[in-house]
N, C-alpha and C positions, 0 to 999 in steps of 0.2 A: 769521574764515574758517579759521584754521588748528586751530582747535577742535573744528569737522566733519569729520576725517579719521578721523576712527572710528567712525565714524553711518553705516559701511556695511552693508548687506544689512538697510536697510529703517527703521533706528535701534538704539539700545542694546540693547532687549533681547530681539532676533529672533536672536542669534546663538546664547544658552541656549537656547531654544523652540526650535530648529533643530535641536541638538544631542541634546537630549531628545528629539525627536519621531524623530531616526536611532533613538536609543535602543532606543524603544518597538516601531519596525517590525522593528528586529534580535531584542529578545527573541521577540517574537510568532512572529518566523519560525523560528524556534528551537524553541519550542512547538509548533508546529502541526508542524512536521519531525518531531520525535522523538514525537508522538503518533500520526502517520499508518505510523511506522517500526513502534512496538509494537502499535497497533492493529489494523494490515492495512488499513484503511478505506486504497478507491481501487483494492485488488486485485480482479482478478476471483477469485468461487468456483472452488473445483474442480469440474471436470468429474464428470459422475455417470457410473461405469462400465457398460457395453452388458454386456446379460445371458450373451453368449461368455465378456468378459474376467473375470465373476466364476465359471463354469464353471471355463474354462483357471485359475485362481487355485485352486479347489478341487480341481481334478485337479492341479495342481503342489502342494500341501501333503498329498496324499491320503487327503485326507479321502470321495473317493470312487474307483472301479476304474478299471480301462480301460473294461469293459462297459457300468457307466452312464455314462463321460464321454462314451460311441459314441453313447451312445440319447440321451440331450439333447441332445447336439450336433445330431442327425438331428434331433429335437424343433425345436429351434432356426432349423433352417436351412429349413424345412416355409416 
């Protein structure tokens, strides 16, 4: 009787398989963490920019005038 006092959690050799098996689910989670970190996988895409905010973007670097940013704007808003 006093020999079974270390036969817990199932028998002798459930306590290694226990411990390995925390192991495996720690690495794993660990991997899938820092693969979802550097991948993006799980983000949404970016938004696709509405044809105004690529206008106002070409008028603020001016790469076109006032007078065209008037007429496409007007263009735009038709």
């Amino acid at each position: 009787m006093m020999q079974d006092w270390h036969m817990g959690w199932g028998g002798m050799g459930f306590g290694p398989i226990l411990w390995i098996g925390l192991f495996v689910i720690l690495i794993v989670a660990i991997v899938t963490f820092t693969f979802r970190s550097i991948s993006g996988v799980g983000r949404s895409p970016p938004r696709e920019k509405t044809p105004r905010e690529i206008l106002d973007e070409r008028f603020a670097r001016g790469e076109i005038d006032q007078s065209e940013y008037d007429s496409r704007r007007a263009e735009l808003e038709r």
